[in-house]
TIKOL-378005 format. One record per residue (C-alpha): residue in one letter; z, x, y; residue number from 1. Coordinates in nm, 2 decimals, always signed. Each point is the difference from the previous one (the first is absolute). Layout:
<nodes>
<type A, up Z, east X, north Y, seq NUM>
...
</nodes>
This chain:
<nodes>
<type X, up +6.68, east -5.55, north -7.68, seq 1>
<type X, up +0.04, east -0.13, north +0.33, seq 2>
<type X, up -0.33, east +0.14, north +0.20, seq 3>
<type X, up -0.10, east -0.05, north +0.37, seq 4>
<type X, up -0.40, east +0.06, north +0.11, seq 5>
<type X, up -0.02, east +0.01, north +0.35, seq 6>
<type X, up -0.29, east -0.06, north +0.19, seq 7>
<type X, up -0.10, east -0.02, north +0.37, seq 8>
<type X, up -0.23, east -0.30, north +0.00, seq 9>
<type X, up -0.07, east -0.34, north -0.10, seq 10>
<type X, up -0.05, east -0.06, north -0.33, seq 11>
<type X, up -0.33, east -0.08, north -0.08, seq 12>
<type X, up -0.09, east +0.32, north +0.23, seq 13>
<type X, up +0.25, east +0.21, north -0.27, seq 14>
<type X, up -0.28, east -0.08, north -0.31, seq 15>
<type X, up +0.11, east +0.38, north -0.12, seq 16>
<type X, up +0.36, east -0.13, north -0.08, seq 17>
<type X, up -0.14, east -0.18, north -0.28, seq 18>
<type X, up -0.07, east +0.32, north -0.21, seq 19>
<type X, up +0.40, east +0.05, north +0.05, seq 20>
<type X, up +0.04, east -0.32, north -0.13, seq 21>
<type X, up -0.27, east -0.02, north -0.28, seq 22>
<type X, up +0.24, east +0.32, north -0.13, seq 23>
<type X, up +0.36, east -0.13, north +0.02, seq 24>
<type X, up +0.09, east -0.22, north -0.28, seq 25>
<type X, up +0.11, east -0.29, north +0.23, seq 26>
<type X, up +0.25, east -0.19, north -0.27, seq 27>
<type X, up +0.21, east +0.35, north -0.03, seq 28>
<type X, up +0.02, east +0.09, north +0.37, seq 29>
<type X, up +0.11, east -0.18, north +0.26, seq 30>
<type X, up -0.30, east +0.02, north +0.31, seq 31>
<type X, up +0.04, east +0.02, north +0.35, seq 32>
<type X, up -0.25, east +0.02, north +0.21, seq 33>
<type X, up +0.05, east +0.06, north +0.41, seq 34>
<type X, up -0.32, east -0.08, north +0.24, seq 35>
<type X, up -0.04, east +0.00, north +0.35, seq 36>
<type X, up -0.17, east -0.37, north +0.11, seq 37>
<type X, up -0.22, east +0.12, north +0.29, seq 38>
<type X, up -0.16, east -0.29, north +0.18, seq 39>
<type X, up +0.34, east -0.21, north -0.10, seq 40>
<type X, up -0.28, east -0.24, north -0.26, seq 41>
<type X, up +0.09, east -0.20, north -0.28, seq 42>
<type X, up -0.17, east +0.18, north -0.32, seq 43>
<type X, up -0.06, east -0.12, north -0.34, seq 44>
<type X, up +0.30, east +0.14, north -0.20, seq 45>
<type X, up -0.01, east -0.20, north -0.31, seq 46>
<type X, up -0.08, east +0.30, north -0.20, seq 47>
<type X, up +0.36, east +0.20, north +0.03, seq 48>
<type X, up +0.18, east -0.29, north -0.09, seq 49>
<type X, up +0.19, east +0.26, north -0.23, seq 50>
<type X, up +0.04, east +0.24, north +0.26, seq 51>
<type X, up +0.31, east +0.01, north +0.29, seq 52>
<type X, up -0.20, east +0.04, north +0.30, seq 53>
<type X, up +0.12, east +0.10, north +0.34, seq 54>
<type X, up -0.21, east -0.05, north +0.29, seq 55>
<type X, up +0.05, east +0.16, north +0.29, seq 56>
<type X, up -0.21, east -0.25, north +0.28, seq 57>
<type X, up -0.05, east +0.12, north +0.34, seq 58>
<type X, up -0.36, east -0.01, north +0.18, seq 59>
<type X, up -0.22, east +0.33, north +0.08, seq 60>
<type X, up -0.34, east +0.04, north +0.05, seq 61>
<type X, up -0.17, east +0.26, north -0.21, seq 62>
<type X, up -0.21, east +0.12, north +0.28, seq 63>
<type X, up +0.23, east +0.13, north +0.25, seq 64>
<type X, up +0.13, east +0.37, north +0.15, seq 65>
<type X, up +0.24, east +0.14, north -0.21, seq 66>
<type X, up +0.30, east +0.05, north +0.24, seq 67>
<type X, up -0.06, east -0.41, north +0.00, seq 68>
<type X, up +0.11, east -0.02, north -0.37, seq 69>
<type X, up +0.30, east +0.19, north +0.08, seq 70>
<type X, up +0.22, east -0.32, north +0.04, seq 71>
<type X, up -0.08, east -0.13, north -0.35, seq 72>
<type X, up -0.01, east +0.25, north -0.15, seq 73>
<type X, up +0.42, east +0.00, north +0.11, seq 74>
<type X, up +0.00, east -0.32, north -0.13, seq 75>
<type X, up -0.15, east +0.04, north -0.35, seq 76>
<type X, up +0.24, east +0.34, north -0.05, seq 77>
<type X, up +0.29, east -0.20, north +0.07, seq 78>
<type X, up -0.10, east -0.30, north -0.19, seq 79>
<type X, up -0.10, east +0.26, north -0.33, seq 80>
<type X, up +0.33, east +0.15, north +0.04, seq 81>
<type X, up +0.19, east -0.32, north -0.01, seq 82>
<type X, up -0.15, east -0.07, north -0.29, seq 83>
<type X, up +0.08, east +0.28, north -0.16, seq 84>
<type X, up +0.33, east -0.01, north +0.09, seq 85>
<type X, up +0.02, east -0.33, north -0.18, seq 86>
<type X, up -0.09, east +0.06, north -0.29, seq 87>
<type X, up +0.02, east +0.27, north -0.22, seq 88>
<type X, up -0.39, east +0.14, north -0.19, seq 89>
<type X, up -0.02, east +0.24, north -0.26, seq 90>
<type X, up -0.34, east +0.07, north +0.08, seq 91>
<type X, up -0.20, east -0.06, north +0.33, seq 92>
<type X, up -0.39, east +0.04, north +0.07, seq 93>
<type X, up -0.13, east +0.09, north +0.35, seq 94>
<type X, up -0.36, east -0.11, north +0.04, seq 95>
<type X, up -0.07, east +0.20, north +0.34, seq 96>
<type X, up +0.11, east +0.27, north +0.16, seq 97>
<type X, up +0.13, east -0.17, north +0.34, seq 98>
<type X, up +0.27, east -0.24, north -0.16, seq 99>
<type X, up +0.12, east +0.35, north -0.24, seq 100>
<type X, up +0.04, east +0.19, north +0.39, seq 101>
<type X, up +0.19, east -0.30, north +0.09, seq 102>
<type X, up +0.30, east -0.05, north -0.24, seq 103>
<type X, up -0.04, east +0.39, north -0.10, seq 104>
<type X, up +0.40, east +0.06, north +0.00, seq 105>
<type X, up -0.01, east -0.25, north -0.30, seq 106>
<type X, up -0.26, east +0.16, north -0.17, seq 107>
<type X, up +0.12, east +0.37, north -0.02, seq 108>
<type X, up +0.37, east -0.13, north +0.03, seq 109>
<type X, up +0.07, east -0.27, north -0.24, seq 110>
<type X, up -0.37, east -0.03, north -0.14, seq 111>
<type X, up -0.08, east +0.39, north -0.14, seq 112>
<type X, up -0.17, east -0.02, north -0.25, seq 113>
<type X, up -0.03, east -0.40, north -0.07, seq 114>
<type X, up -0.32, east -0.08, north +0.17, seq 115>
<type X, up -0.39, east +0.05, north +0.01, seq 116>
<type X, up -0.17, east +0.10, north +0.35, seq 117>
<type X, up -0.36, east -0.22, north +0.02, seq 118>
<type X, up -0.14, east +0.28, north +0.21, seq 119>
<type X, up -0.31, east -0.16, north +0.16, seq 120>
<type X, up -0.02, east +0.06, north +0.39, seq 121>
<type X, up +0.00, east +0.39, north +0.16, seq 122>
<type X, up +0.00, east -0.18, north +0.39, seq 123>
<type X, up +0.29, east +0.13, north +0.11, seq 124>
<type X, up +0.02, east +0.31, north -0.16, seq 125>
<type X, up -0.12, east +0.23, north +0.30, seq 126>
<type X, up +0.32, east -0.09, north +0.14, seq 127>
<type X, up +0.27, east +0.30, north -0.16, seq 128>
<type X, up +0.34, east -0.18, north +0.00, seq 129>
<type X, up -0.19, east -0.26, north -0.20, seq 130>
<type X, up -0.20, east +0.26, north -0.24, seq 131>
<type X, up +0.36, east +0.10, north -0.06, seq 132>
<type X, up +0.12, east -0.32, north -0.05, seq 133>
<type X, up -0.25, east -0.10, north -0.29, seq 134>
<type X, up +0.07, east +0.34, north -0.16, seq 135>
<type X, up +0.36, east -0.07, north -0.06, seq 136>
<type X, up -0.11, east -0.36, north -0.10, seq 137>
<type X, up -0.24, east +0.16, north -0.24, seq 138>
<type X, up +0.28, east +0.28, north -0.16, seq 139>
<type X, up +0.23, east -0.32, north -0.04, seq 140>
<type X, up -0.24, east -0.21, north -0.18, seq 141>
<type X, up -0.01, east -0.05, north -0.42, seq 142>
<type X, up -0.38, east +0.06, north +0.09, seq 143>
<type X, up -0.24, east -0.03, north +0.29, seq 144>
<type X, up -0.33, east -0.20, north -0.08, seq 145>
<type X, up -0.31, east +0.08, north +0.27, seq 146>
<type X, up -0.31, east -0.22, north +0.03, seq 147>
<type X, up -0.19, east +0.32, north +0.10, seq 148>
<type X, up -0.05, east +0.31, north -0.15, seq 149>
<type X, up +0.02, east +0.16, north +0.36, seq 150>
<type X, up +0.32, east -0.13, north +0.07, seq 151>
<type X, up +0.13, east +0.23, north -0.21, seq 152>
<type X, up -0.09, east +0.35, north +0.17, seq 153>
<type X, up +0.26, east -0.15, north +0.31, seq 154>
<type X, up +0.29, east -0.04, north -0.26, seq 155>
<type X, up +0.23, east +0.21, north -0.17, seq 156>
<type X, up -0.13, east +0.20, north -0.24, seq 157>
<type X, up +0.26, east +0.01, north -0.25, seq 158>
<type X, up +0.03, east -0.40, north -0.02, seq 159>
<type X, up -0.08, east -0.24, north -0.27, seq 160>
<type X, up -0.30, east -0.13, north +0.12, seq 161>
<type X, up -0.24, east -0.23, north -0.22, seq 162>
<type X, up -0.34, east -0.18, north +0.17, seq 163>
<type X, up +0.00, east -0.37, north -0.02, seq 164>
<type X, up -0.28, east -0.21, north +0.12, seq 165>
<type X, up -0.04, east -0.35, north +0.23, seq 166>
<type X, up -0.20, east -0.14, north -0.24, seq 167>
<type X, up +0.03, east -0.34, north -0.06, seq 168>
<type X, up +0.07, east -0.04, north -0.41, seq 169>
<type X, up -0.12, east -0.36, north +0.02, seq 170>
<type X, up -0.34, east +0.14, north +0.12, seq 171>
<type X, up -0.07, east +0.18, north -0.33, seq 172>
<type X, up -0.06, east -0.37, north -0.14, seq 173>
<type X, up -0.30, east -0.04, north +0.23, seq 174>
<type X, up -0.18, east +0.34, north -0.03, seq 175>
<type X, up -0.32, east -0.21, north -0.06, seq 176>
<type X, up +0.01, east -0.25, north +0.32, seq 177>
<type X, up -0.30, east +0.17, north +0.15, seq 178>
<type X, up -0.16, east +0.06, north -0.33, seq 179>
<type X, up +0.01, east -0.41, north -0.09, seq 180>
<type X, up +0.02, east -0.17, north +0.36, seq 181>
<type X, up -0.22, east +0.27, north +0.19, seq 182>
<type X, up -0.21, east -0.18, north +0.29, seq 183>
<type X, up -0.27, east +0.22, north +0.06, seq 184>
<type X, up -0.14, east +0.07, north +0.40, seq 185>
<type X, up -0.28, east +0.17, north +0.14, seq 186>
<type X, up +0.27, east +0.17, north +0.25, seq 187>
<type X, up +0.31, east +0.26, north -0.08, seq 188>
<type X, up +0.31, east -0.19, north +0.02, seq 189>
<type X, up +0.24, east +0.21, north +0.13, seq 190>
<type X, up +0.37, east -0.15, north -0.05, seq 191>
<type X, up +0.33, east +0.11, north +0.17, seq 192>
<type X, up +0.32, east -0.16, north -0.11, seq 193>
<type X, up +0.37, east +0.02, north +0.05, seq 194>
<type X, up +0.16, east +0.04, north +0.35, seq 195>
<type X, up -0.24, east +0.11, north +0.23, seq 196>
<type X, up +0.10, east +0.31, north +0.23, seq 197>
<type X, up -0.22, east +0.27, north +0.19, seq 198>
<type X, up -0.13, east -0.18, north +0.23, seq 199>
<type X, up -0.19, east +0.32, north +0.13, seq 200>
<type X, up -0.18, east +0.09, north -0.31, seq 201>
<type X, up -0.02, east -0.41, north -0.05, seq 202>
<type X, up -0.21, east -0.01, north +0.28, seq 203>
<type X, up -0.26, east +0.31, north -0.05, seq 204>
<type X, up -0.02, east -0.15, north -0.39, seq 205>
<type X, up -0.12, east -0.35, north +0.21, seq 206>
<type X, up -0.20, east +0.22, north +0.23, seq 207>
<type X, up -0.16, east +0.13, north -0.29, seq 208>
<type X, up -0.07, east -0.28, north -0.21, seq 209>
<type X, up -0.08, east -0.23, north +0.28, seq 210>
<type X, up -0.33, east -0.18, north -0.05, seq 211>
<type X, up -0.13, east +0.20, north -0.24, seq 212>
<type X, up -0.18, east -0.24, north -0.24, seq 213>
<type X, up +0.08, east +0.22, north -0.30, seq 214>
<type X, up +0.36, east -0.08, north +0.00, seq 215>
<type X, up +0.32, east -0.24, north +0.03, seq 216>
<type X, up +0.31, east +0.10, north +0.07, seq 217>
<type X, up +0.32, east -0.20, north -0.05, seq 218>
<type X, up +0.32, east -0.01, north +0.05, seq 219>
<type X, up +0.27, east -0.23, north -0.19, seq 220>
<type X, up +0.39, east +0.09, north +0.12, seq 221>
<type X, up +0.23, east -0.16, north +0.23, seq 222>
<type X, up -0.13, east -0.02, north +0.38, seq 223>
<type X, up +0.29, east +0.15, north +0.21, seq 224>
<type X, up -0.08, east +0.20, north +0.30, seq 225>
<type X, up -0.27, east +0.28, north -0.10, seq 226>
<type X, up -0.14, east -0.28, north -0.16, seq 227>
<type X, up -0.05, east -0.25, north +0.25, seq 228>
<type X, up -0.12, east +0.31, north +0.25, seq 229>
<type X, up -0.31, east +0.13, north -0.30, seq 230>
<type X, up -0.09, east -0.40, north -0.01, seq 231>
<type X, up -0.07, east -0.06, north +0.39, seq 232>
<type X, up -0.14, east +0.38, north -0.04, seq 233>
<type X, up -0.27, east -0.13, north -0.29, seq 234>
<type X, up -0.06, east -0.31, north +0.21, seq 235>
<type X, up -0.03, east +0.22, north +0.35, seq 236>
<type X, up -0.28, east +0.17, north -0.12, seq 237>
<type X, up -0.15, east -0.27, north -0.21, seq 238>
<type X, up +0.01, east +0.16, north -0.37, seq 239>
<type X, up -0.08, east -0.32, north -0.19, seq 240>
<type X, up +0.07, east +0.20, north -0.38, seq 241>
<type X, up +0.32, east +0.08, north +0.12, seq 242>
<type X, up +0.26, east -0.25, north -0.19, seq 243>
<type X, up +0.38, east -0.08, north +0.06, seq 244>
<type X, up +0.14, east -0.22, north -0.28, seq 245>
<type X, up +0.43, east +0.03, north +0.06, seq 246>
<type X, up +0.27, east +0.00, north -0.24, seq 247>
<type X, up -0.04, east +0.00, north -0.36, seq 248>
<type X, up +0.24, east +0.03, north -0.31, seq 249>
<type X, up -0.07, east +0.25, north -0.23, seq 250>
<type X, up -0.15, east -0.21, north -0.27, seq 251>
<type X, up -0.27, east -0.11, north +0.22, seq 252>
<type X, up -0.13, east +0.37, north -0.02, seq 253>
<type X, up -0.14, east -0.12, north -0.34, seq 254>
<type X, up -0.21, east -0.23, north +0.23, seq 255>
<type X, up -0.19, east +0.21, north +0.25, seq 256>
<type X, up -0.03, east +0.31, north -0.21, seq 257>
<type X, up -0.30, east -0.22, north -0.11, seq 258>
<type X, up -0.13, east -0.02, north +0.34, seq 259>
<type X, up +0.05, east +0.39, north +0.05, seq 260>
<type X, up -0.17, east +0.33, north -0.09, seq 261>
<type X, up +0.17, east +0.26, north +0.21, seq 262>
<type X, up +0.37, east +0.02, north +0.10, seq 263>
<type X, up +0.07, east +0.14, north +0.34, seq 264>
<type X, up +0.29, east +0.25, north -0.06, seq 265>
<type X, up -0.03, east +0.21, north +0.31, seq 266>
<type X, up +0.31, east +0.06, north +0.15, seq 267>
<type X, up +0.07, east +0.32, north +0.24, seq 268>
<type X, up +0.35, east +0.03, north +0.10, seq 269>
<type X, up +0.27, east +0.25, north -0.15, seq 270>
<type X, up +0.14, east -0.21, north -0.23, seq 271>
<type X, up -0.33, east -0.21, north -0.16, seq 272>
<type X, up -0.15, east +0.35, north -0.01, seq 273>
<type X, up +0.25, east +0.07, north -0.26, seq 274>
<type X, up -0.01, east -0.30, north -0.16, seq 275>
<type X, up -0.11, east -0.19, north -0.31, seq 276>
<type X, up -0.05, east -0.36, north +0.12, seq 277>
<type X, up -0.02, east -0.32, north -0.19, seq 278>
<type X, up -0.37, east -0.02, north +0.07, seq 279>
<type X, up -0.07, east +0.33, north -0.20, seq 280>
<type X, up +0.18, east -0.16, north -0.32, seq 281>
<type X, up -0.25, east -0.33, north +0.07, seq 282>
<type X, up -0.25, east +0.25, north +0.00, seq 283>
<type X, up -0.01, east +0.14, north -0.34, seq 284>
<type X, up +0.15, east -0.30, north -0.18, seq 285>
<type X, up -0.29, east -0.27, north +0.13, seq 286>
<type X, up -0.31, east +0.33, north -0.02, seq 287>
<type X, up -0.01, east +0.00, north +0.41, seq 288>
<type X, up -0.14, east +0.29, north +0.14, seq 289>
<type X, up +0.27, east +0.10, north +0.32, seq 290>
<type X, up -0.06, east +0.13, north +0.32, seq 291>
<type X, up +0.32, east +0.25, north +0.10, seq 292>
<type X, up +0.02, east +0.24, north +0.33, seq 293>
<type X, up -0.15, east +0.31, north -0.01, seq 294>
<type X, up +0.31, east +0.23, north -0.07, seq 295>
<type X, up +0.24, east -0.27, north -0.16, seq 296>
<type X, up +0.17, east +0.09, north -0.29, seq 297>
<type X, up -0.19, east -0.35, north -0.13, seq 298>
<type X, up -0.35, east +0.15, north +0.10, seq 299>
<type X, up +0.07, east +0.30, north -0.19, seq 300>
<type X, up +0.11, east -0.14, north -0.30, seq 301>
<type X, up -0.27, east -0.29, north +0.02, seq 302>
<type X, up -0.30, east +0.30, north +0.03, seq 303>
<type X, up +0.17, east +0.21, north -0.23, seq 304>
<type X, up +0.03, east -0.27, north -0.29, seq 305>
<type X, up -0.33, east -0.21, north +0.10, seq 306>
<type X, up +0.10, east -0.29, north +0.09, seq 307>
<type X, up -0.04, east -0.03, north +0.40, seq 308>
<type X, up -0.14, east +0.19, north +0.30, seq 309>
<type X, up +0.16, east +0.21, north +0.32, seq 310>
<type X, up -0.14, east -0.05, north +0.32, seq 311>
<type X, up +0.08, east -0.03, north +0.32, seq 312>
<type X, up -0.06, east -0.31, north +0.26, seq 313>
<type X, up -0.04, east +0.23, north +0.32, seq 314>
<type X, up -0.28, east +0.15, north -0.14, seq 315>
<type X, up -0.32, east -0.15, north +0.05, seq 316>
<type X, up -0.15, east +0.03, north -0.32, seq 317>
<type X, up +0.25, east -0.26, north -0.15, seq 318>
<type X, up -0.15, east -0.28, north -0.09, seq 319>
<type X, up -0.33, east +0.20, north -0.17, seq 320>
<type X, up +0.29, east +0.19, north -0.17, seq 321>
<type X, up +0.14, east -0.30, north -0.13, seq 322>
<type X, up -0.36, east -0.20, north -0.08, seq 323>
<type X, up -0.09, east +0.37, north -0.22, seq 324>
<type X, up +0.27, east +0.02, north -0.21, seq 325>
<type X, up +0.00, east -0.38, north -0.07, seq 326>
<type X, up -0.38, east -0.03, north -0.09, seq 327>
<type X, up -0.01, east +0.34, north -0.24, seq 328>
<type X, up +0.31, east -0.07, north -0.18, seq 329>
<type X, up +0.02, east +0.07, north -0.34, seq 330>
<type X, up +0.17, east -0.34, north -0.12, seq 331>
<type X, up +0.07, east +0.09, north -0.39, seq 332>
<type X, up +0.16, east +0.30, north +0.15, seq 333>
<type X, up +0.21, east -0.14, north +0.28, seq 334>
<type X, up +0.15, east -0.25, north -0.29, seq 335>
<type X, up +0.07, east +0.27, north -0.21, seq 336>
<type X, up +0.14, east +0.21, north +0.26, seq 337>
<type X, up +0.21, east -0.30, north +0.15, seq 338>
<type X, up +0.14, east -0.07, north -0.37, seq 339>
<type X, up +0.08, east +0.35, north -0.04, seq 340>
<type X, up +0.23, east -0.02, north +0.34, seq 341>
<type X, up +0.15, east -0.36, north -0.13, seq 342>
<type X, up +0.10, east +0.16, north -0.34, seq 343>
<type X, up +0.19, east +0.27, north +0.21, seq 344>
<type X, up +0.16, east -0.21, north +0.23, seq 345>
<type X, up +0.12, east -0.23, north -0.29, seq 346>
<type X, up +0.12, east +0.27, north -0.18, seq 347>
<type X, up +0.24, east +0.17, north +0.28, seq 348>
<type X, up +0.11, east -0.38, north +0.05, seq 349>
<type X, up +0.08, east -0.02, north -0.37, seq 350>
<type X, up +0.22, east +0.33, north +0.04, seq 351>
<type X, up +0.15, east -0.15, north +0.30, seq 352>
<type X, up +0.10, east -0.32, north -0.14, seq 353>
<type X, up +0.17, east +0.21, north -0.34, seq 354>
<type X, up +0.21, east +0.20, north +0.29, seq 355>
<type X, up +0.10, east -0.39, north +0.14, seq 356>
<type X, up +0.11, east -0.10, north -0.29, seq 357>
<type X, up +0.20, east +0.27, north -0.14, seq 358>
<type X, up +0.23, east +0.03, north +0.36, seq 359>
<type X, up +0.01, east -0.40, north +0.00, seq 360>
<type X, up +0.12, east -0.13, north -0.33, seq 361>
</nodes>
């Protein structure tokens, strides 16, 4: 079979594509994979040597108002459809929402029923003509796979709808990272990584945290604008436990787990709040505890299955909260309970992976 995946990214900021392509035999199909080349970058692309790649390369900032990304998004839609048009795919895999609302007409036109929806962002969906939108994408689809469980209550009911997960599969190998490399401290390392947003709740987590000798916080991710405004924040106000370490690849996680014992997971916008985020994955595979906003669909399943703690930054008891619940953990517990969650996880993976295999042979 002839099957496009479509993504909206760089590469190496796609690492979810790979459970896509762990589950396609690559010497019977013939792969194409569509990217969007953000900051216009060389990347290392030795790995898809046995892949057609098209990249579509045009600069945009991440951090910028949405009516801003307006002209690219033009550009990517007609770019996606020319490629389309060029060639002809039995199969096609849409790994976002946004680039599925933008070459639609293919989807439910030429596409019904020969592709799978990655559901994974709920951003836009406030907005009705695009709620629609994704509903007709989601009728049209072989199958829809979300990456939250509370994605699914804004979809339609009667679709075929499976949960996958953004876990990393590589990441299984190295379960016992903190285990064997663990550097102990007589302070509560508390990591954030990935792309760092929020700057609001960013700020009162500082605020917080600031100069309180019984923690560290840190934060490894590329340092765009929120990121560059929470730095000169830290240094304004002189919190010296307050760390900014920049870009990392995703194997270097294996590196400062063993320099962390909390992961900041505290998000509070609509779509986070909905969300099941890398860093909850990280969580139960490498046996750290996870701190998720109080409400989150994250904080509810973390307090529900043991494994993390709700709170809140704007209230004042925060940092007690977290020192608490850090100092009377029940550690055989928390691994069992994290192990538990992993062995779920895996297991809807699994199921997902069968589904891949049988619609891509």
């Amino acid at each position: 079979m002839k099957t496009l995946i479509i993504g909206f990214t760089k590469l190496k900021y796609m690492p979810y594509m790979n459970f896509y392509l762990d589950n396609i035999d690559k010497e019977a199909n013939d792969i194409h994979l569509l990217y969007w080349n953000r900051d216009c970058r060389e990347e290392d692309l030795s790995k898809f040597n046995t892949i057609t790649l098209h990249e579509f390369s045009y600069y945009q900032k991440d951090e910028v108002p949405k009516i801003s990304k307006l002209k690219g998004f033009r550009k990517y839609r007609r770019f996606a459809k020319n490629v389309l048009r060029e060639n002809c795919y039995d199969f096609i895999i849409v790994l976002h929402t946004l680039p599925g609302v933008l070459i639609v007409e293919e989807l439910v036109k030429r596409y019904s029923g020969k592709y799978i929806l990655d559901y994974r962002d709920f951003t836009y969906e406030g907005n009705a003509p695009f709620r629609k939108i994704i509903h007709a994408i989601v009728h049209h689809a072989s199958v829809t796979f979300v990456s939250s469980d509370a994605f699914r209550k804004y979809l339609p009911a009667d679709a075929v709808i499976y949960t996958s997960h953004n876990i990393l599969t590589d990441s299984l190998n190295h379960r016992d990272e903190k285990e064997k490399r663990g550097i102990p401290s007589d302070k509560v390392r508390i990591a954030f990584w990935g792309f760092i947003r929020h700057e609001d709740i960013n700020r009162k987590i500082i605020e917080r945290l600031a100069n309180d000798n019984r923690f560290e916080l840190h934060y490894y991710g590329r340092e765009q604008e929120t990121a560059l405004h929470l730095k000169k924040y830290a240094q304004e106000i002189s919190a010296t436990n307050v760390f900014f370490h920049g870009e990392y690849k995703p194997e270097d996680r294996y590196n400062f787990v063993c320099n962390t014992d909390m992961i900041h997971n505290i998000y509070s916008d609509t779509n986070t709040m909905l969300a099941t985020g890398n860093k909850f994955y990280d969580g139960i595979l490498f046996h750290l505890p996870q701190l998720c906003m109080k409400g989150s669909y994250m904080g509810e399943r973390c307090c529900a299955a043991g494994i993390g703690l709700e709170c809140d930054p704007n209230e004042t008891g925060f940092a007690n909260s977290i020192f608490s619940y850090y100092n009377n953990m029940d550690l055989k517990q928390f691994a069992d309970n994290c192990n538990k969650e992993t062995d779920k996880v895996v297991s809807e993976l699994l199921l997902c992976g069968v589904i891949i295999r049988q619609l891509i042979k």
